[in-house]
DRENDREN-675427 format. One record per residue (C-alpha): x, y negated, z; chain. Coordinates in nm, 2 decimals, always signed. Layout:
REM residues N
X / Y / Z / A .
...
This chain:
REM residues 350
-3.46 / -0.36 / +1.02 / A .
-3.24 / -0.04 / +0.90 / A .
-2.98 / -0.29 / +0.85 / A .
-2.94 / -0.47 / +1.19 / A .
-2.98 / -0.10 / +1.38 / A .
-2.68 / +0.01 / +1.16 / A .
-2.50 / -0.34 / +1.27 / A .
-2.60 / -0.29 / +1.62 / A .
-2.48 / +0.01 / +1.63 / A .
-2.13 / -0.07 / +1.45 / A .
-2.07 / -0.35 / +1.66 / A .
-2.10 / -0.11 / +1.97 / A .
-1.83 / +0.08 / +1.86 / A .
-1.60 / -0.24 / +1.88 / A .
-1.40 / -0.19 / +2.21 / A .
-1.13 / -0.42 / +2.37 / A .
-0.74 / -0.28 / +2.30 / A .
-0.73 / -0.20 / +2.66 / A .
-1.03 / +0.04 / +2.68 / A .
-1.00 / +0.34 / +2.90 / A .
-1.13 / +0.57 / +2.56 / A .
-1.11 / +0.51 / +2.22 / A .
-1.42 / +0.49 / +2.06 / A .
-1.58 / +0.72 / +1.83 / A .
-1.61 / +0.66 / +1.49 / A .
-1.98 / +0.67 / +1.31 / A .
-1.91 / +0.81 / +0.92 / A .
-2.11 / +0.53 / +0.82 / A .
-1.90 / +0.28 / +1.00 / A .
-1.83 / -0.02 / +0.85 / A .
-1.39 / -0.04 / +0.73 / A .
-1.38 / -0.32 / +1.01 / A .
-1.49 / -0.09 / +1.30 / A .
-1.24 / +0.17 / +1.15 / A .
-0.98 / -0.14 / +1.16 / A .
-1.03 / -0.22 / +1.51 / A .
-1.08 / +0.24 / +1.57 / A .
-0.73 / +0.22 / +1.40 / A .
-0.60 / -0.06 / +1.65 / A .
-0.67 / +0.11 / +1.97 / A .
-0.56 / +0.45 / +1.86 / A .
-0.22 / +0.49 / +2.01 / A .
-0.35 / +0.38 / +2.33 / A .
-0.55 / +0.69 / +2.37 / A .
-0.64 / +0.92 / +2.05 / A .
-0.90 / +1.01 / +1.96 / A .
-0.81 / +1.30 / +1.73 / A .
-1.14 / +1.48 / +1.69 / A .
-1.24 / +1.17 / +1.53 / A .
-0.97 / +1.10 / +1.22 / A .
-1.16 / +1.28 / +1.01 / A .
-1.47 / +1.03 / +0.99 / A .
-1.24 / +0.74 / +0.98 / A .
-1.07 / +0.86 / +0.72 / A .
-1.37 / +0.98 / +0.52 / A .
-1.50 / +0.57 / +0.58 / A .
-1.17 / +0.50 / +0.42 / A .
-1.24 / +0.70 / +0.12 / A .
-1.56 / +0.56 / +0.12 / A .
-1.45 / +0.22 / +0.14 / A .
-1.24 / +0.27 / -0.14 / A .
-0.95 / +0.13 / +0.05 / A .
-0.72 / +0.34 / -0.15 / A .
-0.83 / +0.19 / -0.51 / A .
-0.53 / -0.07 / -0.46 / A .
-0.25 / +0.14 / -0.34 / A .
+0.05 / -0.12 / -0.28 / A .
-0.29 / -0.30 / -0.04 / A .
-0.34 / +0.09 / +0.15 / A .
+0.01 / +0.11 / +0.30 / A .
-0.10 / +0.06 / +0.70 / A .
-0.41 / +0.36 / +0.62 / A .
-0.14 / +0.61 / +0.44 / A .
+0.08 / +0.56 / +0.73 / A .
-0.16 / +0.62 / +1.00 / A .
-0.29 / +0.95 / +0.82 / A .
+0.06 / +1.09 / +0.79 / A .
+0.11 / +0.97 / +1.16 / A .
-0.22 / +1.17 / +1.24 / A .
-0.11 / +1.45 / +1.06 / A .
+0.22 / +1.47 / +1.19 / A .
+0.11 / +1.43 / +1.57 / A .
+0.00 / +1.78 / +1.62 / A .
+0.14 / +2.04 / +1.38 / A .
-0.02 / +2.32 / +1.54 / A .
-0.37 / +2.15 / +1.40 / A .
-0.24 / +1.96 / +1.08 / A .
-0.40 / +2.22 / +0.82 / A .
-0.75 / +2.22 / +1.00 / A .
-0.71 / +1.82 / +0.98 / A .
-0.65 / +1.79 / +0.67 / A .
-0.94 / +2.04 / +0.57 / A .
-1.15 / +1.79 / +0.74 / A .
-1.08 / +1.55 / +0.47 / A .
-1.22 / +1.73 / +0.22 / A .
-1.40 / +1.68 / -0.06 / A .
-1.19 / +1.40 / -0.16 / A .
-1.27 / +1.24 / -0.52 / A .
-0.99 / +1.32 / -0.76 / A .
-0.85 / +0.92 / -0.78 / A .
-0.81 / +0.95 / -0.43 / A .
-0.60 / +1.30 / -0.40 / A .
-0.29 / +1.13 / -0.39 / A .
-0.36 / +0.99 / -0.03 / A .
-0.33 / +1.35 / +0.12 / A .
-0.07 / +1.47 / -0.13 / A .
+0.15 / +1.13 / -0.02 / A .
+0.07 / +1.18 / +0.37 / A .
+0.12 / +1.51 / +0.38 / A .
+0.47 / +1.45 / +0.26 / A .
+0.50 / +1.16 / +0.48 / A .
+0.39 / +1.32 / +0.80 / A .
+0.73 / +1.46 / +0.98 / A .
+0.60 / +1.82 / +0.98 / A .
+0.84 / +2.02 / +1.01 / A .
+0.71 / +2.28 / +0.74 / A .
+0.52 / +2.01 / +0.54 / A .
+0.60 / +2.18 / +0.21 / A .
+0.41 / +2.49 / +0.29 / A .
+0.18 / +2.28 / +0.38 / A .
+0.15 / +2.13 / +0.07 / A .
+0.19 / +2.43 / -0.15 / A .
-0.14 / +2.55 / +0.06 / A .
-0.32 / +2.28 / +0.04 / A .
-0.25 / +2.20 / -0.37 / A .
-0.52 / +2.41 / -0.47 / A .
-0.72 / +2.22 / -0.37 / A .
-0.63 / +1.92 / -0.57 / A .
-0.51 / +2.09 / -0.94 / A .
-0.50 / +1.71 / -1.08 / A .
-0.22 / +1.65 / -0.89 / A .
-0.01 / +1.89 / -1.01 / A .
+0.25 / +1.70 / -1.14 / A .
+0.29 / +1.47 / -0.80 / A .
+0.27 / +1.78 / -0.58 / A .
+0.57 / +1.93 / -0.80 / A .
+0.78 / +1.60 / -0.74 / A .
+0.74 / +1.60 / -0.32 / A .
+0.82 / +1.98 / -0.35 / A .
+1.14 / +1.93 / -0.56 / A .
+1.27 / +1.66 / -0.41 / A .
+1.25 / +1.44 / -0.65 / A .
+1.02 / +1.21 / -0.46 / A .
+1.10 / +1.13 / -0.12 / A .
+0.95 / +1.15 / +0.22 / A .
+0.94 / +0.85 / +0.42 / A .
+1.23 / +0.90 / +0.66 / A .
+1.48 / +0.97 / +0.34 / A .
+1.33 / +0.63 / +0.15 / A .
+1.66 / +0.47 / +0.20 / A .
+1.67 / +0.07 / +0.35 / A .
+1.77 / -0.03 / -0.02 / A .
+1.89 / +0.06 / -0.32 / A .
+2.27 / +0.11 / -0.30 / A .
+2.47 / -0.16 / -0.57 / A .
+2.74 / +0.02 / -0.81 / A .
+3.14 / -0.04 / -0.68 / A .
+3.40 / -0.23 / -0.92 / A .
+3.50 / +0.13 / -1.08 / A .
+3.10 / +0.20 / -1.19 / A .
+3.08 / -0.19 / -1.33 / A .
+3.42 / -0.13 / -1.51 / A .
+3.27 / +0.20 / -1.63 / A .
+2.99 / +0.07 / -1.75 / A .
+3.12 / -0.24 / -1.93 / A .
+3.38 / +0.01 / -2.16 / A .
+3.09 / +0.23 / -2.23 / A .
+2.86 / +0.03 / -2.31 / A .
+2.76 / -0.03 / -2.67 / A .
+2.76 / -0.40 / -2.76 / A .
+2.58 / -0.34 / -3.09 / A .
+2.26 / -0.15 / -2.92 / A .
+1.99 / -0.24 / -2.84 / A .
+1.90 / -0.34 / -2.47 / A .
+1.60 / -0.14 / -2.40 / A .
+1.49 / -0.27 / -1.99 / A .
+1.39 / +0.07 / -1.82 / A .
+1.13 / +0.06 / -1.58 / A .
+1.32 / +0.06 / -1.25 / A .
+1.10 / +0.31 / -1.02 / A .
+1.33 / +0.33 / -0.76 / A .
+1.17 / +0.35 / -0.40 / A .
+1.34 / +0.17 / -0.10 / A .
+1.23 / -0.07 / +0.17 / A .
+1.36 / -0.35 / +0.00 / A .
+1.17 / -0.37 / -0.31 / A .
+0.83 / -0.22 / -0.17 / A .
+0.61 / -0.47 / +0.08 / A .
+0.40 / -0.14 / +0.15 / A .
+0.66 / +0.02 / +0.31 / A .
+0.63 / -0.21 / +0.59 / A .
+0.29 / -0.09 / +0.63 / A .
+0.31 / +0.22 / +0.65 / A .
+0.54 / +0.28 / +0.90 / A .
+0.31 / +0.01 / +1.12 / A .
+0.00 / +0.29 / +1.02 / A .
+0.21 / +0.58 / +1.14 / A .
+0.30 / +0.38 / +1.47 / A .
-0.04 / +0.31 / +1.53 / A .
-0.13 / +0.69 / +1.53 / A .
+0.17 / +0.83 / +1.68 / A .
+0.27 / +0.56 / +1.92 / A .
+0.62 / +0.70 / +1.81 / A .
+0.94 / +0.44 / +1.83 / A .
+1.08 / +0.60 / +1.53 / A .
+0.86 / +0.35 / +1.27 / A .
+0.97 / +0.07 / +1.49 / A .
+1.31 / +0.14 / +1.47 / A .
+1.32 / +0.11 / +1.07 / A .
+1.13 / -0.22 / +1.14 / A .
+1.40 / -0.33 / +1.38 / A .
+1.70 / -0.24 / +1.08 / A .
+1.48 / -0.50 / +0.83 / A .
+1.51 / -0.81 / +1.10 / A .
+1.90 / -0.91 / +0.91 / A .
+1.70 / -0.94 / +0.58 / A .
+1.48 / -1.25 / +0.71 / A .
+1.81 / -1.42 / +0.70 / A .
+1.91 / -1.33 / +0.39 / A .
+1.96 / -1.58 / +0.10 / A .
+2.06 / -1.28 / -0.16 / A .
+1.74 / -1.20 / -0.28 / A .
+1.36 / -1.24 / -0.29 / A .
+1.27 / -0.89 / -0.22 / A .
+1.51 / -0.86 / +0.12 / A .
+1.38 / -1.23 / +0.23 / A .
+1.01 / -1.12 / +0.19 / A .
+1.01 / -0.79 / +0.38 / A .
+1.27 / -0.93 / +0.63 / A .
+1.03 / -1.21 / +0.74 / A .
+0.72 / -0.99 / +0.72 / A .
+0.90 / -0.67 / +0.97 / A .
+0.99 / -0.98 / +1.22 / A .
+0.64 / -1.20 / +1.21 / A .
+0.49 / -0.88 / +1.23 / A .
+0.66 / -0.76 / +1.52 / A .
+0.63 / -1.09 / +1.73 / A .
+0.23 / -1.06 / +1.62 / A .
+0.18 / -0.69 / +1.77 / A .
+0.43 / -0.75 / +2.05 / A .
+0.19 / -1.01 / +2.21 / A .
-0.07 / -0.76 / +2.22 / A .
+0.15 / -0.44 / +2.27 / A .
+0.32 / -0.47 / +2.63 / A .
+0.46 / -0.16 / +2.57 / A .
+0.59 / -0.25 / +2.26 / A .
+0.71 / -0.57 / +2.39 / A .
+0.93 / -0.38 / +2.64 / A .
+1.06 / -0.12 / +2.41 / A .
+1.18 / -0.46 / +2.17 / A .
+1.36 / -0.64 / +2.45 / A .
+1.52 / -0.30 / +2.56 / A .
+1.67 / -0.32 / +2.25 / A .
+1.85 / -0.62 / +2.24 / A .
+2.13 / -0.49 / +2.44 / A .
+2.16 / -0.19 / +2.20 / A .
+2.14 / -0.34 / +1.86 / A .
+2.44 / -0.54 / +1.62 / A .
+2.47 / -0.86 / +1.64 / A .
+2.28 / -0.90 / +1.28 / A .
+2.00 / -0.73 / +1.39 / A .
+2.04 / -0.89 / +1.78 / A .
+1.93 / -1.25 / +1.65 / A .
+1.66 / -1.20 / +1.46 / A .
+1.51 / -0.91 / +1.76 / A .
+1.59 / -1.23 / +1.97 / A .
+1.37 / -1.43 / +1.82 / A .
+1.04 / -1.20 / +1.75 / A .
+1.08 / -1.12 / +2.17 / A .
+1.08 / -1.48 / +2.24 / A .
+0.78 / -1.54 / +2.03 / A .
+0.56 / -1.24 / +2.15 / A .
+0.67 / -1.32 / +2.55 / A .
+0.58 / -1.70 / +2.47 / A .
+0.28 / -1.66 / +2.21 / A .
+0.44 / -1.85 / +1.96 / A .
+0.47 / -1.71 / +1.63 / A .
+0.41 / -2.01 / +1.44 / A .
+0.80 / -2.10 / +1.46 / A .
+0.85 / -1.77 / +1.28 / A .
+0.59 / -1.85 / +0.96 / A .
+0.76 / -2.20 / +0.92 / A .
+1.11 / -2.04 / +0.97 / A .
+1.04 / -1.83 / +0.63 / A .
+0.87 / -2.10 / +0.44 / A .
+1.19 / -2.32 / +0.51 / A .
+1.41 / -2.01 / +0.40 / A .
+1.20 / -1.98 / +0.07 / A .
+1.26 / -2.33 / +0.05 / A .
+1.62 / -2.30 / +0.06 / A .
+1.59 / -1.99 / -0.17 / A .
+1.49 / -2.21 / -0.46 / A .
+1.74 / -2.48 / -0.43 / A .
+2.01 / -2.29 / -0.43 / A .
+1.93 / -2.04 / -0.62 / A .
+1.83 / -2.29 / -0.95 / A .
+2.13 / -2.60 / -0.87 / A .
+2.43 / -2.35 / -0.76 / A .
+2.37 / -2.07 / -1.02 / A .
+2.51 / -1.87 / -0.72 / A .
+2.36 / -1.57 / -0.81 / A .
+2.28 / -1.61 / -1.22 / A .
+2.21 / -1.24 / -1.26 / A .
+1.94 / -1.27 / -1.06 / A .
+1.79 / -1.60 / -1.07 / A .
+1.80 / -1.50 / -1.48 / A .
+1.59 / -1.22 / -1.44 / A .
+1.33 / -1.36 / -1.19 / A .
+1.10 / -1.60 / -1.36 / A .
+0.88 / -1.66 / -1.20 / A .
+0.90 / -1.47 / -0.84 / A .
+0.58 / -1.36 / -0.65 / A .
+0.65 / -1.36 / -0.24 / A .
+0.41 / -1.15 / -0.01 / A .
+0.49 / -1.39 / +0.25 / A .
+0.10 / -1.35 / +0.28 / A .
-0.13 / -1.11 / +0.34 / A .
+0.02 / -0.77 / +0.32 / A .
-0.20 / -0.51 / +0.46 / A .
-0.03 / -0.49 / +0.80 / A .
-0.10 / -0.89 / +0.85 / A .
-0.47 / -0.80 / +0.68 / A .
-0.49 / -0.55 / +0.98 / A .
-0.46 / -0.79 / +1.22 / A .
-0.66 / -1.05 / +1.13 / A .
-0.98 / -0.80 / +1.09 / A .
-0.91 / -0.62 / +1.46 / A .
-0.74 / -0.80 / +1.68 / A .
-0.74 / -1.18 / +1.53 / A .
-0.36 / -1.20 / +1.42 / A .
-0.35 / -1.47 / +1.12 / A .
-0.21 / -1.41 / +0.79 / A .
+0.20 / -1.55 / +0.75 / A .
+0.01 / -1.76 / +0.53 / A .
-0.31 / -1.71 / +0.43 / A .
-0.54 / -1.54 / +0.17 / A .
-0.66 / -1.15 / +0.17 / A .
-0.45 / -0.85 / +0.15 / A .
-0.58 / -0.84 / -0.24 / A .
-0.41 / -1.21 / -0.31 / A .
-0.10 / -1.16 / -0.10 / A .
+0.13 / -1.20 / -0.35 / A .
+0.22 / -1.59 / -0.36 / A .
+0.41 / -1.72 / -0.61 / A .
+0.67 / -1.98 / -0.47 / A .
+0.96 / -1.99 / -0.71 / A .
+0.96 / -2.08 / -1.06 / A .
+1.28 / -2.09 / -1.29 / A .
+1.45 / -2.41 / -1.32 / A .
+1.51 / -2.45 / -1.70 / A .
């Protein structure tokens, strides 16, 4: 009986996207009513209320598999960032956090936009002594926020390969360093997180680095541009259908954007303004398709098709695609939960 009157209850908090008033979030709340809370944010906040979603989040230990938490850590630092003049007494309201999960506020913090996050920080870093090391990073620069995350990684000219190849010892040994560069390109998350920050802010600014990721979902260069490419523009068709606002603010775009980015923008506005987003899934399964030929019978690229393997694309279930399907019914690109997203679809051709 406890059971059903906490189901009853949950379910009440379930509101349609177009509700007058956001509803308000029970701390025992199931992560799907904070999924749907989430959803309907933008349309009217409800910032009295982040607190308990965020403490179900802990709670739901959505954080345990961080490259799976991307769309939460975005709308936190989106939350935070929304009203500066309250962002300390917001983040106090998250507190006690357990110590695996420290990094959540350390990383959104950093990722909010405040203007004076780094005080911020250093303030709040008492709190959370374990992190030490992290907090240290963000504060020196040598981590960066999420507006100076650059697009991807930039390739060395002709001078730095000729450098290198004169330098280079031929005798030593090759010793692979763990590449922990952070750029769009090469983290899925990413994309997520800037959807979470969109969802609390409402802000254009998230959607704009979406927008600059539509030329990748043409790309035949690599797996990692091809993956995020198709995920920014199936994504954006699949909240565009439900978003008129956002729907509007994409097509008012075409006239401003590059050609590269132009055709692809073209196509998610299509889909949301004719509710067909199934073109878009096939269009990057095709593309994958391609990927493979060419990349194992024309040894175009042998650097990188050496080095691949096997390759895992998240044309699946990345969070923001796991969002959706929980709140407001949006399928996966292809299917599977936000913890089997990766897909392997390319093996190397011996």
């Amino acid at each position: 009986m406890r059971y059903a009157a906490f189901l009853a209850a949950a379910l009440m908090l379930i509101q349609p996207a177009h509700a007058e008033k956001t509803p308000e979030v029970d701390p025992r709340a199931s992560l799907g009513v904070v999924q749907q809370w989430i959803y309907n944010y933008r349309a009217k906040p409800d910032y009295a209320h982040v607190p308990a979603a965020v403490r179900v989040l802990f709670h739901s230990q959505t954080f345990k598999e961080p490259e799976n938490a991307g769309i939460y850590l975005g709308f936190i630092a989106g939350a935070i960032g929304s009203n500066p003049a309250k962002a300390e007494q917001l983040i106090a309201g998250f507190f006690p956090v357990r110590p695996e999960d420290e990094w959540v506020i350390v990383r959104a913090i950093a990722y909010s936009g405040l203007p004076d996050w780094r005080n911020v920080l250093r303030r709040v870093a008492p709190r959370m002594p374990g992190r030490r090391v992290m907090i240290d990073a963000y504060l020196a620069g040598k981590l960066p926020t999420l507006t100076d995350i650059p697009l991807e990684e930039m390739k060395p000219g002709v001078m730095d390969k000729l450098r290198g190849a004169f330098t280079k010892n031929p005798f030593a040994k090759d010793e692979r360093k763990l590449n922990t560069t952070l750029t769009f390109a090469s983290n899925q998350d990413l994309l997520d997180t800037l959807w979470g920050y969109y969802f609390a802010t409402g802000s254009h600014a998230p959607i704009q680095r979406i927008i600059q990721m539509l030329p990748w979902s043409k790309s035949r260069d690599t797996v990692d541009k091809l993956t995020v490419g198709s995920m920014a523009r199936y994504t954006l068709a699949s909240y565009a259908i439900r978003d008129a606002g956002l729907r509007e603010y994409l097509r008012s775009e075409l006239a401003r954007q590059p050609a590269a980015v132009k055709a692809p923008l073209a196509e998610v506005v299509e889909a949301a303004d004719t509710v067909q987003i199934a073109a878009l899934r096939k269009d990057a399964l095709a593309a994958v398709d391609e990927l493979k030929i060419k990349g194992s019978d024309s040894r175009r690229d042998l650097s990188f098709w050496g080095q691949v393997g096997v390759g895992a694309v998240a044309l699946g279930c990345v969070s923001a695609a796991a969002l959706g399907q929980v709140a407001v019914g949006i399928p996966c690109v292809i299917g599977g939960s936000a913890s089997q997203g990766l897909l392997s679809f390319w093996e190397k051709q011996q």
